[in-house]
Every structure is written in structure tokens, then in C-alpha cells.
C-alpha positions in Angstrom: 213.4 197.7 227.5 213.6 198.5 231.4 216.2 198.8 234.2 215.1 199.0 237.6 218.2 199.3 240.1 218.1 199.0 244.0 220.6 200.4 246.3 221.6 203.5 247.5 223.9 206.0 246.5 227.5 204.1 247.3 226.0 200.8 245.5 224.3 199.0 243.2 222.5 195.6 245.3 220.3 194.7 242.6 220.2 195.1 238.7 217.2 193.7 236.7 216.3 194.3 232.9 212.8 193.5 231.2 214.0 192.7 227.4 211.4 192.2 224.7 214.6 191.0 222.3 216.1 188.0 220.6 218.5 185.6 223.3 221.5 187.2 222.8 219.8 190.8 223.6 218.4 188.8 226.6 221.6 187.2 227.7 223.5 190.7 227.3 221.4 192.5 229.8 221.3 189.6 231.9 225.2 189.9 232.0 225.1 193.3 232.5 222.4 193.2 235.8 225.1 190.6 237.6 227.8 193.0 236.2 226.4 195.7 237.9 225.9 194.6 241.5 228.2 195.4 243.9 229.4 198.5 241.8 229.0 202.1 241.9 226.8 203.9 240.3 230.1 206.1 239.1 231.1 203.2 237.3 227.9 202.4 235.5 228.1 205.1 234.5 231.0 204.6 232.2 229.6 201.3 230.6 228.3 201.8 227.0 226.5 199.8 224.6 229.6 199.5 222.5 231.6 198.3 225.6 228.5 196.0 226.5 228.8 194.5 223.0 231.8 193.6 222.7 232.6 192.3 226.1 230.0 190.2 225.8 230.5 188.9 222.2 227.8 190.1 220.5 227.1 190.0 216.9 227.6 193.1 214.5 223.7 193.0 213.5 222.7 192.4 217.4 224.7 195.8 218.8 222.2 198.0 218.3 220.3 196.3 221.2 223.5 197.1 223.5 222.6 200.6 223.0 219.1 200.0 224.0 220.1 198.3 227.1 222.3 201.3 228.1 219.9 203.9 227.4 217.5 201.9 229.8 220.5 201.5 232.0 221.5 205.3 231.9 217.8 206.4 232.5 217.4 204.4 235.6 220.6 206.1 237.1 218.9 209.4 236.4 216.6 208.6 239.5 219.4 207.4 241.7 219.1 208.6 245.3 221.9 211.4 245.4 222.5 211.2 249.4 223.2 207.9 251.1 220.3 207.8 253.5 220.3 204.1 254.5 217.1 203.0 252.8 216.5 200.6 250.3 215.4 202.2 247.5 214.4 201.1 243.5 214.4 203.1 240.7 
């Protein structure tokens, strides 16, 4: 599992996810990447796979992929630009 996010440090303008999963894994992430745009990447950082799961519906036996889908979220944000510098950069 990857995330890529594009923006810059007020806001997330593009969330993608490459899922190697069953459909609701896939549909999850897909959630999550609309989710995401338009937000901060303060408050991405408060969504968790438990959160992710249960928001959107998914089964006990399929939650261990919401934490896959945060880890992959949370290590994109580790290469977030920290100064707003007006480009358009993807991590």
C-alpha cells in the first residue's frame, strides 16, 4: 500500500492510494483520498485506521487493512513540505 499526497503545507489538493487489497480495502482508501482533500495536514493527522473502519463500515475481519491504509497515510505526511512556499509539491 501507498499514499502519495500533493499540496502544500496549509492543504491537502490531491490524495491518491495504490491498494493491492480485497474491494472493500479498495473502497476504504478510496474514501479516505476524497476525504482528505481540501483538509489540513493537522487534521490527517488525527485519522486512524480504527476511525477509518468504522466510518466507513468496514467488516471486523477487513480492519486490519484500515491500519495499513493509515500507516501509508501517516508515512506520506512525514515528507510534507513544512513551510508554505507556493509550489506544488507530491510526496
Amino acid at each position: 500500500m501507498d499514499c502519495w499526497l500533493c499540496g502544500d503545507s496549509r492543504v491537502i489538493r490531491e490524495a491518491r492510494f495504490e491498494v493491492f487489497g480485497d474491494a472493500d480495502i479498495i473502497g476504504a482508501a478510496g474514501w479516505l483520498a476524497g476525504w482528505l482533500e481540501g483538509r489540513t495536514p493537522a487534521v490527517a493527522r488525527t485519522v486512524t485506521g480504527r476511525w477509518l473502519a468504522e466510518t466507513t463500515g468496514l467488516a471486523d475481519e477487513a480492519r486490519t487493512g484500515a491500519l495499513t491504509i493509515e500507516d501509508a497515510m501517516r508515512s506520506a505526511l512525514t515528507a510534507w513540505p513544512h513551510e508554505a512556499n507556493g509550489a506544488s509539491d507530491e510526496h
